[in-house]
C-alpha positions in Angstrom: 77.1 114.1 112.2 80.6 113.9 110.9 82.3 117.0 110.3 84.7 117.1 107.2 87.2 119.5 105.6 86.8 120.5 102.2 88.9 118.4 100.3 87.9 115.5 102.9 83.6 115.6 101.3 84.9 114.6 97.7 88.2 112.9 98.2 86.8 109.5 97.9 85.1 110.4 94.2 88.4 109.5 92.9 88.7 105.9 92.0 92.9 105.3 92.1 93.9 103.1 89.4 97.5 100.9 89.1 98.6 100.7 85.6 101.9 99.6 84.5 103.3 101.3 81.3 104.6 98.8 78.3 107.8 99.9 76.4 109.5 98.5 73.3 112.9 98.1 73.9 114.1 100.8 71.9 112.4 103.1 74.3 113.8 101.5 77.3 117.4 101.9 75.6 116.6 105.5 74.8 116.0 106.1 78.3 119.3 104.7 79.9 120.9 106.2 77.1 119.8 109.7 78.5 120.6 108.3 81.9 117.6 108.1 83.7 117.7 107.4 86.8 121.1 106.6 87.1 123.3 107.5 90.0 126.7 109.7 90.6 128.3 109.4 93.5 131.9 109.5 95.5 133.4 108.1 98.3 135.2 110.0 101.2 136.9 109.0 104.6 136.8 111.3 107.3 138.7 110.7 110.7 136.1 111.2 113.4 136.9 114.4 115.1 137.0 116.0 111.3 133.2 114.5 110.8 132.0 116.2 113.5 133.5 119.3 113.6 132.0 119.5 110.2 129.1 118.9 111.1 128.4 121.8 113.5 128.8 124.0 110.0 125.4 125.3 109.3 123.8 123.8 106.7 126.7 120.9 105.8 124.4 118.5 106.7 121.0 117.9 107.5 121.0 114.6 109.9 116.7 114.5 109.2 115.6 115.1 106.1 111.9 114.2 105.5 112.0 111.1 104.4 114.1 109.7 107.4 112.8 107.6 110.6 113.0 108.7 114.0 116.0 108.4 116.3 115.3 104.6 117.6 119.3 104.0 119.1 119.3 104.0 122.8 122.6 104.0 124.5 123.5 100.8 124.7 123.7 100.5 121.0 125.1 103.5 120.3 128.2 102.2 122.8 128.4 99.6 121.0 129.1 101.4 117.8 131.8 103.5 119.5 133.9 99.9 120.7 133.7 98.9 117.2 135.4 101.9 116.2 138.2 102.0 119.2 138.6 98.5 118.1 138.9 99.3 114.8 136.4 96.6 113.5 135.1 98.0 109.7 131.8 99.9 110.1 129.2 100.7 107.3 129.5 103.5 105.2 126.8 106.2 105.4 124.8 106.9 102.4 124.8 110.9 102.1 122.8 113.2 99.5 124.1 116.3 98.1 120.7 118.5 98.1 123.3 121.6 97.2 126.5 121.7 95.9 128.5 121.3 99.4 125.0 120.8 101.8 124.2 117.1 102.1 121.5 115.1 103.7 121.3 111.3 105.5 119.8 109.3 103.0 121.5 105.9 105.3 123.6 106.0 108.8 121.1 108.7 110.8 121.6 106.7 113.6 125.4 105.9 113.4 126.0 109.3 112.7 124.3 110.8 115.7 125.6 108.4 117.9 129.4 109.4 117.2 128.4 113.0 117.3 127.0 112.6 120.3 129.7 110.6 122.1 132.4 113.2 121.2 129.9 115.9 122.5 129.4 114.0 125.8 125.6 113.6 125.5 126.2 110.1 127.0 128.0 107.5 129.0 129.5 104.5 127.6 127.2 101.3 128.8 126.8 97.3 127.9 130.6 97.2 126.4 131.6 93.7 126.6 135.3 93.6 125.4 135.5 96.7 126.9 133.7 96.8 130.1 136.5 99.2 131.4 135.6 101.8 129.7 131.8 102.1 130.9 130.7 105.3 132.6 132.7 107.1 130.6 132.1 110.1 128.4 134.6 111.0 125.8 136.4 113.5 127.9 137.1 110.4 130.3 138.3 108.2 128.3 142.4 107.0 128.6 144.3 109.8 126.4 145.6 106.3 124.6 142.1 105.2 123.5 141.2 108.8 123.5 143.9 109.3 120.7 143.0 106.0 119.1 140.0 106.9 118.6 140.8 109.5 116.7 142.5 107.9 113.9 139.2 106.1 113.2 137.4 107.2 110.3 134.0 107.1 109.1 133.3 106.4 105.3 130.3 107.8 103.5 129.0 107.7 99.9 127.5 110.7 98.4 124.9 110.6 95.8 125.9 114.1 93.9 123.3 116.4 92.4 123.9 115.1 89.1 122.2 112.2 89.4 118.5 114.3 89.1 117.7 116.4 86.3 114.6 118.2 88.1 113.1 118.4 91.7 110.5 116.1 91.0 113.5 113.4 90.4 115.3 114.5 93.1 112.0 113.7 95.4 111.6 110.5 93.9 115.5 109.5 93.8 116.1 110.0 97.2 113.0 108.4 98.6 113.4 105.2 96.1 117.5 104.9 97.1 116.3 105.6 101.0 114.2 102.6 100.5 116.4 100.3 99.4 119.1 101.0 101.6 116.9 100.4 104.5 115.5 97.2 103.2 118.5 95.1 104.6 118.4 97.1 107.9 116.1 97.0 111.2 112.7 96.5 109.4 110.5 99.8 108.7 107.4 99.9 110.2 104.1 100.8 108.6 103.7 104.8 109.4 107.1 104.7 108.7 107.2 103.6 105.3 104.0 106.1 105.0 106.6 108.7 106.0 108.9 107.9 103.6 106.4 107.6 100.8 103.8 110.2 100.9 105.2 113.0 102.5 103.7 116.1 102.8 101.7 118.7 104.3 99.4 116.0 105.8 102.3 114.0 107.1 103.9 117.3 108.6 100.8 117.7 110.7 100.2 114.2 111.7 103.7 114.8 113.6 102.4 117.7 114.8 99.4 116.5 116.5 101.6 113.7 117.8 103.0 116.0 120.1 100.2 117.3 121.7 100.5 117.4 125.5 97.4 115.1 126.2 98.6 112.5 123.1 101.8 112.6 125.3 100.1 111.7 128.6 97.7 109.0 127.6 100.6 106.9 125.9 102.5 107.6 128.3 105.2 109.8 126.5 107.6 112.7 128.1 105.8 116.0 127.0 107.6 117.0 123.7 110.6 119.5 123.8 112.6 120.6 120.5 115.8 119.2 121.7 113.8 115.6 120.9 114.2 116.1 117.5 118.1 115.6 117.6 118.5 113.8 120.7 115.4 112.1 122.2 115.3 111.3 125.5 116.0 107.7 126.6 112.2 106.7 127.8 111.2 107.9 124.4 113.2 105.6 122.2 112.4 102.9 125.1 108.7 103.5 124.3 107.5 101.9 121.1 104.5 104.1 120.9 107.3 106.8 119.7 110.3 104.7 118.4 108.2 102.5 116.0 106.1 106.0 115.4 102.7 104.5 116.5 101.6 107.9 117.7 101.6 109.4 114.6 100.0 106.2 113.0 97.4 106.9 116.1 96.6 109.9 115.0 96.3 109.3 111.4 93.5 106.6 112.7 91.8 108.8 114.2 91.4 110.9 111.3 90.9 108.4 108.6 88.3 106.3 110.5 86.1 109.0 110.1 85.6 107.6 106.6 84.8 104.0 107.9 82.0 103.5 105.9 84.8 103.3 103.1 87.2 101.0 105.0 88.1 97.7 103.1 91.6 96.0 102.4 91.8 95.6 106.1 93.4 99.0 108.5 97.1 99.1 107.1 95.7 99.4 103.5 92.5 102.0 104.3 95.1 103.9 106.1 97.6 103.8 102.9 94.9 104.9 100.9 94.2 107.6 103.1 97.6 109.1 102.8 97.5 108.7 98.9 94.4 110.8 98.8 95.8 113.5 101.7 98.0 115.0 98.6 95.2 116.5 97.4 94.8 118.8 101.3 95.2 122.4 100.9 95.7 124.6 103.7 91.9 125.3 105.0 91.7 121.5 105.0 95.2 121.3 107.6 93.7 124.1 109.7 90.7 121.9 110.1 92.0 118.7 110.5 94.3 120.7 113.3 91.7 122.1 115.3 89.3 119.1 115.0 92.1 116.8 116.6 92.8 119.6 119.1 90.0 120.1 120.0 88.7 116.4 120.2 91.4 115.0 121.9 91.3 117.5 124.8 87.5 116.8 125.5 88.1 113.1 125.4 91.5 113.8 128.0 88.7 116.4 130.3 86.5 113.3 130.6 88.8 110.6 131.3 91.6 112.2 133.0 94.0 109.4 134.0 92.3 106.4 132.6 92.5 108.0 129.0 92.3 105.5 126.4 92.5 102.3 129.3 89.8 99.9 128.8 88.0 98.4 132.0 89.4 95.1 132.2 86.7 92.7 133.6 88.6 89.8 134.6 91.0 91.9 137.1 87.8 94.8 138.2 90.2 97.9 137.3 91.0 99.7 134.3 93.7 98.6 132.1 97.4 99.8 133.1 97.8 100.5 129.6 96.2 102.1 126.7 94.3 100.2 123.8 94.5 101.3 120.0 91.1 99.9 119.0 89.4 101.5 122.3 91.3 104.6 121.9 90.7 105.8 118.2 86.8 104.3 118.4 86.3 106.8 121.7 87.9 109.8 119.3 86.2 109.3 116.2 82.3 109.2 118.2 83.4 112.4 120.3 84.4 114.1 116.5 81.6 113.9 115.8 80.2 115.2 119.1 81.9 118.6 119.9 78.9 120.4 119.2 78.2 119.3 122.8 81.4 119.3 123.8 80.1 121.5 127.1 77.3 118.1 128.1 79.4 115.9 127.0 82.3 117.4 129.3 79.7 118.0 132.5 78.3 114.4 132.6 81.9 113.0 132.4 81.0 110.5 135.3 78.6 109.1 133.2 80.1 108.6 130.5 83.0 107.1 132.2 80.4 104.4 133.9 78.9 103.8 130.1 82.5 103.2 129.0 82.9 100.8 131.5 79.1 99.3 130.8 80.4 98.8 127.1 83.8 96.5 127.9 81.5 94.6 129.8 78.5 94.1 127.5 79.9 93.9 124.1 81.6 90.4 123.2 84.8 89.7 124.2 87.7 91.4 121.8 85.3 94.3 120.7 87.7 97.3 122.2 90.7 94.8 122.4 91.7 94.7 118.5 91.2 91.4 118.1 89.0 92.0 114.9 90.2 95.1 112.4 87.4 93.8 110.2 84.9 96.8 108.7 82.4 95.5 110.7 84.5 94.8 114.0 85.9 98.9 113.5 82.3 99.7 112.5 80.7 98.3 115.9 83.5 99.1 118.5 82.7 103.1 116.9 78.9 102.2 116.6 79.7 101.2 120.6 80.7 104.6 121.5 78.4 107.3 119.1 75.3 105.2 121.2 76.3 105.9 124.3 77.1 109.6 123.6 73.8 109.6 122.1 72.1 108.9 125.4 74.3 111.2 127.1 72.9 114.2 125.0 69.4 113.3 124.5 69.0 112.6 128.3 70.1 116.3 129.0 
């Protein structure tokens, strides 16, 4: 039996309807006229050094804000960056909002940004420089006092959407998440849980990063355990790792969750999940904690069972478990043992067995079942349908 949070056993009563609202065009005059939606902003230059110091004030600016992706720059790139600055080739400006008079947020350039504060903080080594291959290796403490001082002169330019340009909070949300939208449209494309990120933030979101952490998510995708200094500075075999970079562990974990509701899938997985979200607005706090300790507590039975081979399909063809984890195998396992923690102390003594029926399954279900090769309702339904019958046998034999 599925177990629900509150909010969860009537959030699917609501039937969301799109609408678009007609206006005359005196109304839509009436509204420019009181400047709806229409942006202030400056333009400053900072030389580099002056950025940065800056930006060790506390509060001047928040390099994070909700709304914004995670680090995805590895080294290389961010080199890269730094040459175009010592060879003074014109860079970007940053798109900055002012969320307090004087205390400003990335809205655009997180990743340039970091990257020049972390170069003149020595956080890495130049590497990949092509018209400047002399200069790899080096931090920028090593670097020739003549490119050193070069350097220096560069400046970076950033816009700044001032507080005038929303009226109310509620504008300020929306303005910021609309203009962070279309300033990323022309950039590296946003993946799904990222645009979910930037779109229906909020308590629900905060935890799905949460559980994203946890140490046993970590292992069985094959993440470094997670350590606050990640947040400002991941580690290089994290932004290597497109499980993190492309945020497919929290979309993993959102999976999990929502395909507890299969029986209301449709629109194919990136739209049920979508429509997930939109209804997670409505989770209160007793619906978090639950959602929390369900994950916890599911993911840690599944990780006492399978160890190693967490999430790894057998693969037939080369008699060994996969080297890697599967999606469609993983969050069909963790939505059966959901609903199985109830006998979470059977389920965890006859792991052996279980481990055999999981191999029993890749083997005698068609070909693609716990591959993803079908995200239809009825291929989610029968990969889960897989799963609840063999933990089914498991229980009733004991």
């Amino acid at each position: 039996m599925q177990q629900l949070s509150p909010t969860e056993r009537k959030m699917w009563r609501e039937v969301p309807t799109e609408f678009r609202q007609e206006s005359s065009a005196e109304e839509i005059n009436q509204k420019y006229a009181k400047r709806e939606l229409r942006i202030v902003t400056e333009t400053n230059r900072e030389q580099l050094p002056n950025f940065v110091q800056a930006m060790q004030r506390d509060g001047w600016l928040k390099l994070q804000p909700f709304y914004q992706r995670r680090q995805r720059w590895d080294d290389k790139r961010k080199s890269k960056l730094i040459e175009s600055f010592i060879m003074n080739i014109p860079v970007p400006p940053c798109f900055l909002y002012e969320s307090d008079f004087a205390r400003y947020e990335v809205m655009d350039g997180q990743q340039r940004i970091s990257a020049v504060a972390d170069f003149y903080e020595n956080r890495f080594k130049l590497k990949g420089l092509e018209q400047w291959p002399e200069l790899n290796g080096l931090i920028y403490d090593r670097l020739p006092s003549e490119v050193r001082r070069g350097l220096d002169r560069r400046s970076i330019s950033y816009i700044v959407l001032l507080k005038e340009s929303a009226n109310t909070r509620d504008e300020e949300l929306l303005l910021r998440q609309q203009v962070f939208e279309r300033l990323n449209t022309g950039g590296v494309e946003l993946e799904n849980q990222e645009v979910r990120h930037c779109i229906y933030h909020n308590e629900f979101d905060d935890l799905l990063i949460e559980l994203s952490r946890h140490p046993a998510m970590r292992d069985a995708w094959g993440l470094v355990r997670y350590e606050k200094e990640e947040d400002r500075n991941p580690p290089q075999k994290l932004l290597s790792n497109p499980h993190f970079s492309k945020m497919r562990d929290v979309e993993f974990v959102l999976r999990c969750l929502a395909l507890r509701h299969v029986e209301r899938y449709r629109g194919g997985m990136q739209r049920f999940l979508d429509e997930y979200m939109v209804r997670s607005r409505h989770f209160g706090s007793d619906d978090i904690h639950f959602l929390r300790h369900l994950f916890g507590e599911t993911i840690e039975l599944a990780q006492q069972i399978f160890g190693d081979i967490l999430f790894r399909p057998w693969n037939v063809k080369a008699d060994d478990w996969a080297p890697k984890p599967h999606i469609a195998y993983a969050d069909a396992l963790m939505v059966a043992l959901s609903e199985r923690l109830e006998d979470k102390v059977v389920l965890a003594n006859a792991r052996a067995h279980i481990v055999a029926g999981a191999k029993r399954l890749v083997e005698e279900e068609p070909v693609g079942t716990f591959t993803g090769q079908g995200n239809t309702r009825e291929a989610v339904e029968s990969r889960i349908a897989a799963f609840r019958r063999l933990l089914t046998t498991i229980v009733e034999g004991n």
